[in-house]
Structure formats: C-alpha cells, structure tokens
C-alpha positions in Angstrom: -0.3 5.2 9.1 0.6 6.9 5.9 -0.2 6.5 2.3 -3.9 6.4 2.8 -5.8 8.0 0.0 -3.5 8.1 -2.8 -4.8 9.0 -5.5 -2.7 8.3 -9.1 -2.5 7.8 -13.0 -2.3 4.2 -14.3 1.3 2.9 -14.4 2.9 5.0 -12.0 4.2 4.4 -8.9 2.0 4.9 -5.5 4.3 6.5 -2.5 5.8 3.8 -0.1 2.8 2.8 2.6 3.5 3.1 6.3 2.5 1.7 9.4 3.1 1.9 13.2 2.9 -1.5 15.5 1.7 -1.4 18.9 1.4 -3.5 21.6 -0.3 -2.5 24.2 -0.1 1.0 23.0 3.4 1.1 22.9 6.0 0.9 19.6 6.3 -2.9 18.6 9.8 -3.4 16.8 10.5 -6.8 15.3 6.8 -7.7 14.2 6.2 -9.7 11.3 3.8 -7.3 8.9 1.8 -8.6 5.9 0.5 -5.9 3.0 -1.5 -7.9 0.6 -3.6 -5.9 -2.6 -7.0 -6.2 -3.0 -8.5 -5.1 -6.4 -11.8 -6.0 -7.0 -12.4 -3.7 -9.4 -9.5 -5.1 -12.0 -7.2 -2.4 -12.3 -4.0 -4.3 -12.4 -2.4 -2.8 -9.0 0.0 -5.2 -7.7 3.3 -4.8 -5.8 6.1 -5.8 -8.0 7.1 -9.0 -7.8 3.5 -9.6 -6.2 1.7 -9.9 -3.5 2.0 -9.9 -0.4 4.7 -8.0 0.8 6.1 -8.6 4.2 8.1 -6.2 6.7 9.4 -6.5 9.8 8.9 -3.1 12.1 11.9 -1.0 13.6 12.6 -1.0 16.5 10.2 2.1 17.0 7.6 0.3 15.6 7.8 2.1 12.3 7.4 0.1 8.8 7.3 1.2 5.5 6.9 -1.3 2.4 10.0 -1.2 0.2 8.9 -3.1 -2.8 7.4 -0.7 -5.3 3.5 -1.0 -5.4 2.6 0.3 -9.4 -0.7 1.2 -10.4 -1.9 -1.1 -13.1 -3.7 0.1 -16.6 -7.3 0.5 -15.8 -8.9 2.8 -13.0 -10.5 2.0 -9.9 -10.3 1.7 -6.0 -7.6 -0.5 -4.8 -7.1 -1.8 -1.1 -4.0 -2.7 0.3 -5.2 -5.1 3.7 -2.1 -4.9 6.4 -1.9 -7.6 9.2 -0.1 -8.1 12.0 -0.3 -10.4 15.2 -3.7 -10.5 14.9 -4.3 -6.7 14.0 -5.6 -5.7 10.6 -5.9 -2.3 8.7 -6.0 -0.9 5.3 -5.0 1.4 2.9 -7.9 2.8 0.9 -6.2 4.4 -3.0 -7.3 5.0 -6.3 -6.1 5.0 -9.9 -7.0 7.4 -12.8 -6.9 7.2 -15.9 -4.4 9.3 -18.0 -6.1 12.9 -17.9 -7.0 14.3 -21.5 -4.0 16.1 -23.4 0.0 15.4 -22.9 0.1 13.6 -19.7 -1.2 16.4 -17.0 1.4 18.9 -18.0 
C-alpha cells in the first residue's frame, strides 16, 4: 500500500493511492476495488468526478487509482476507505492550509 500519510496544501493534487490484492496471500489480479473518501472534518477532498472510484487489480495484484483525488479548500484529516471482496483498508492523509508568504517557495 502506498500513499498513506500524505500530507498536502489545499487544492493540490494528492499522489495516486496504491494497493496490493491477495488471496490467500498470494497477488489477486482481476478484483473489483472500491476507494471511497471520508472527510469528516469538511475539507472538501473528493476524487474528481467523485466518489467512489473503482479499479480492477493487475494481474500481479497491483492497483493504483487513476482518477485525480484533489485536496479541497479547508484543512483537515481525510480518509480514503478501500474495499475489496470482503477486505477493507485505508489511507490516513492530511491537508494544510497555504503556508504564510508566496506559496512555500
């Protein structure tokens, strides 16, 4: 699993999530995977287009979402819940507001 922990400035774009499928610990291609956002806290974080966003692993069980998830205007934590064939995980990530001066140069 990668993407975990991000940690970004409103409206930008969080790096692509990624997850690997198993079955019986071994690479699951062609499963049906489900990334829905969770943002209790109201800071706008949505994939675009919405959620969820569904992938279908490789054949080495890799999957990546392709659909741009974009951190909204306000700060906060942000969970992205992935499920799968009955397995479930999540992406913990967080969004900052703009740092003081001329964007964080």
């Amino acid at each position: 699993m990668t993407g975990d922990g991000q940690h970004i400035e409103t409206g930008t774009e969080f790096a692509p999530l990624a997850i690997m499928a198993l079955t019986g610990g071994e690479p699951a291609g062609g499963q049906m995977v489900s990334f829905f956002v969770d943002d209790p806290e109201g800071t706008g974080t949505d994939f675009h287009g919405g959620s969820p966003v569904r992938i279908t692993t490789a054949s080495d069980g890799t999957g990546t979402t392709d659909v741009p998830l974009l951190a909204g205007e306000a700060p906060g934590i942000v969970e992205v819940k992935v499920i799968a064939e009955g397995a479930r995980t999540s992406f913990s990530l967080t969004v900052s507001g703009h740092p003081d001066g001329n964007g964080g140069a």
